[in-house]
N, C-alpha and C positions, 0 to 999 in steps of 0.2 A: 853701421856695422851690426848692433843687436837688431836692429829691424830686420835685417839681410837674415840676419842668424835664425830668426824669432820664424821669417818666412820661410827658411829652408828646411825647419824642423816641424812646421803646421805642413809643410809639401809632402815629407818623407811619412808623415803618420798618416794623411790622405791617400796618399799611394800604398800604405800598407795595408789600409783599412779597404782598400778597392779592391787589392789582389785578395785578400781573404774571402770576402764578399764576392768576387768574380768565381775564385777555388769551388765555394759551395753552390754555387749556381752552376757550375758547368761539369763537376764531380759525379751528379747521377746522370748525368748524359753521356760522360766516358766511360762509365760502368756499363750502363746500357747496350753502348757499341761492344766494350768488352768483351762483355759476359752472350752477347749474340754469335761472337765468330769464336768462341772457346769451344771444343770438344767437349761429350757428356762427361769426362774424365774431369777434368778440370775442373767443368760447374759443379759437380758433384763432390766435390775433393772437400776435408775437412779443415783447411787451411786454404780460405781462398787467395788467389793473386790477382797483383795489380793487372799482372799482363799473361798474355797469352803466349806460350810455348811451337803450340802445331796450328795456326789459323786457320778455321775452316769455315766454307760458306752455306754449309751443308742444312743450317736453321732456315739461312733465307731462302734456298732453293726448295722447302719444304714447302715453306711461308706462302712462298709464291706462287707455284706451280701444284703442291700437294692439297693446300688445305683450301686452296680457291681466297687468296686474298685478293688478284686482278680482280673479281670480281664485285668483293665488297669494297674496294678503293673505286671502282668506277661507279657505285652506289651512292659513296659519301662526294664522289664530286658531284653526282647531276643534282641533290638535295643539298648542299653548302651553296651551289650557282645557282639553284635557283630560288633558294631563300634569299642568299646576298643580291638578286636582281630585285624581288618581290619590297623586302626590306628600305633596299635603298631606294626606290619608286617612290615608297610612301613616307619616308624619312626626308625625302626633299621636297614634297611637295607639303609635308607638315612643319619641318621646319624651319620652311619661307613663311608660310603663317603666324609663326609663333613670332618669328622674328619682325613681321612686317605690322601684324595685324595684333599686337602681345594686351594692348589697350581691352580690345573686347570680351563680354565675358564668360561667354563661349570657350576661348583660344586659354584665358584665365584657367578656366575648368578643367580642361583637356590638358592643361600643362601641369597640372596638380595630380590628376588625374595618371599621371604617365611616372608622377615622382611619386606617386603612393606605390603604384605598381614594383618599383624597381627595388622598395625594401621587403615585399615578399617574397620569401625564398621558393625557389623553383620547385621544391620537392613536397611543399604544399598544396599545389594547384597538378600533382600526378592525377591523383584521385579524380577532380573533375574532369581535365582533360582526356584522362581515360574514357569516360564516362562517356562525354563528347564525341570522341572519334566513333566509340564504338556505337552509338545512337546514327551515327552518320554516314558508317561502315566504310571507314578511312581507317579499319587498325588493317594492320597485316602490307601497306601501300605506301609510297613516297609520299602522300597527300598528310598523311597522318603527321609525320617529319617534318617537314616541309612549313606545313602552319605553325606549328610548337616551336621549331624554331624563328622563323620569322617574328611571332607573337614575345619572345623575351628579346630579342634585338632593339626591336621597332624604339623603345623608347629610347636607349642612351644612342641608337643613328641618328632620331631625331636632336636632342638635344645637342651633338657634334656637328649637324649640318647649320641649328639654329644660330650657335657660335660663329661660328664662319659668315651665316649672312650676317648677322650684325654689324659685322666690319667690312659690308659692302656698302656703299655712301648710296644715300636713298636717290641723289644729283643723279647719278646715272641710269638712274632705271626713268626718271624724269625726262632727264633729255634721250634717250628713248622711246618715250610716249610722246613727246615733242614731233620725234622723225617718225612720228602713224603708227610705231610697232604697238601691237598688241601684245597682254601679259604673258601666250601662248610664245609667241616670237624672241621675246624679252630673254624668258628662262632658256628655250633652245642658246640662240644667237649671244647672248649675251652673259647671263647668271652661271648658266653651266661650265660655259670654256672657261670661266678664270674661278670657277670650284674645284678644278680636278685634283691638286693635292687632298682635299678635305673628303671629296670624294672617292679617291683612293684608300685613305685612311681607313673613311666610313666605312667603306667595301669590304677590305680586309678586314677590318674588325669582325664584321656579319660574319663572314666567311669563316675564319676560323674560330668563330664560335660552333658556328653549327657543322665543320668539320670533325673538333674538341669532344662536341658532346655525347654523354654516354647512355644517361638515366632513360634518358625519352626513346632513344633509338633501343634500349634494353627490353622495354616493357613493351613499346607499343609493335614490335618487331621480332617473331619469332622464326621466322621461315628463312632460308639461306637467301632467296632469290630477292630479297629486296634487303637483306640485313646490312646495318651497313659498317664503318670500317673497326671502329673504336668496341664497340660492343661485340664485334667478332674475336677478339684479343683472349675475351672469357673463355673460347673454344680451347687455346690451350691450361685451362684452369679445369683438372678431375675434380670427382668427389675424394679420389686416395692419394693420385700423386699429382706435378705439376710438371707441365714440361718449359723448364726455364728458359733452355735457348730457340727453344721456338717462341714463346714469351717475350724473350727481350729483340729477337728479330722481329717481330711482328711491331712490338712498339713503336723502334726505327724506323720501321714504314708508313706506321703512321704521322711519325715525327716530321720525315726527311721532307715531304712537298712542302708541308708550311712554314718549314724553317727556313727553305729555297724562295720560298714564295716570299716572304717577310726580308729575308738579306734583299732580294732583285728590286724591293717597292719600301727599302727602308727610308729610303731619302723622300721620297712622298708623305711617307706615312708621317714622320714626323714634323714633315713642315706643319702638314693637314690639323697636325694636333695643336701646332704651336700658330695657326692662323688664327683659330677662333680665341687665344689667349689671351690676345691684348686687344682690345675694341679703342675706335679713335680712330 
């Protein structure tokens, strides 16, 4: 009986401590919705509310149609797809090495080489990369985008794809070169069809990073026709005033595909994460 007791009061402080923690996690997203479909009366009110009175969709139809967000949302998909293609090309064919070939000291180097990498903060290496694009006359272009993001992915893909092969038994790729296949045939036929949770993961992850991001699409991107979604959000940010509910509709949309995206491929993603976990 005090066992019983002892567990149903460690249960009821877990569950309380969850819903709290859930509250603050999901609180600036209701706001968000909120304060997008509230009237400039409301947003503006001295005394805000939880909830909205007169709901109007009048931000998002701005959002969308007035300020050209179709535009910059179909910008941040063709640069998120095809950094997350570019990304994960090279994330798998480096993370079979790491994983297959980790003895040599080469793959050593490169593996150290990629963990140095990932404690420098991104907002130190603007400067060169500026530097970079514009020597190479990739500012102003998806090219520009497109590398910078790929280039901060590249390592933690690698290191999720490397996980994963680990826990593929070296016996099979054996009795595959047994039956003539070659390493080309191996990774198609073989390596790749039973990656594809890890590979979803990995995908997603690229993806909505380089969806996410804002610094690089800021600086390196000033003209409407390539700008892309997240760094267009500034447009309703004046120098005097702000326009909130176009603000917080705009954020929504940039919110709503990857949060769509992320519920439809949750169950991937987490196997993927939890594949490379345990080796054996």
């Amino acid at each position: 009986m005090v066992n019983k007791k002892k567990k149903w009061v460690i249960d009821l402080i877990s569950y309380i401590l969850l819903a709290v923690f859930a509250f603050i996690c999901a609180f600036p997203f209701y706001w968000m919705v909120v304060s997008a479909i509230k009237p400039d009366s409301e947003i503006r009110a001295a005394v805000p509310s939880l909830f909205t009175a007169a709901p109007t969709f009048k931000s998002f139809s701005k959002v969308l149609f007035t300020a050209g967000f179709l535009r910059y949302i179909k910008n941040s998909f063709l640069v998120s797809v095809a950094a997350c293609l570019i990304s994960m090309v090279i994330a798998v064919m480096a993370g079979y090495a790491f994983s297959r070939y980790y003895k040599e000291k080469m793959v050593k180097l490169s593996n150290f080489a990629m963990l140095v990498s990932q404690m420098i903060p991104g907002v130190l290496l603007l400067v060169p990369l500026y530097m970079i694009m514009r020597n190479c006359g990739f500012l102003e272009s998806y090219i520009s985008l497109i590398l910078s993001y790929t280039t901060f992915v590249i390592p933690l893909c690698t290191f999720m794809m490397s996980s994963f092969f680990d826990t593929v038994p070296i016996t099979l790729e054996e009795a595959a070169e047994i039956d003539g296949t070659n390493k080309f045939q191996m990774m198609v036929k073989i390596i790749l069809p039973i990656s594809i949770p890890s590979l979803v993961s990995t995908g997603l992850y690229a993806f909505i990073q380089a969806w996410n991001e804002f610094m690089f699409g800021y600086i390196f991107i000033s003209t409407d026709k390539y700008r892309t979604l997240t760094p267009a959000i500034m447009l309703f940010k004046g120098s005097n005033i702000i326009d909130w509910g176009g603000l917080m509709a705009a954020s929504v949309v940039a919110v709503f595909p990857v949060t769509c995206l992320f519920l439809f491929l949750q169950n991937y993603f987490l196997s993927g994460l939890m594949s490379g976990s345990v080796k054996g």
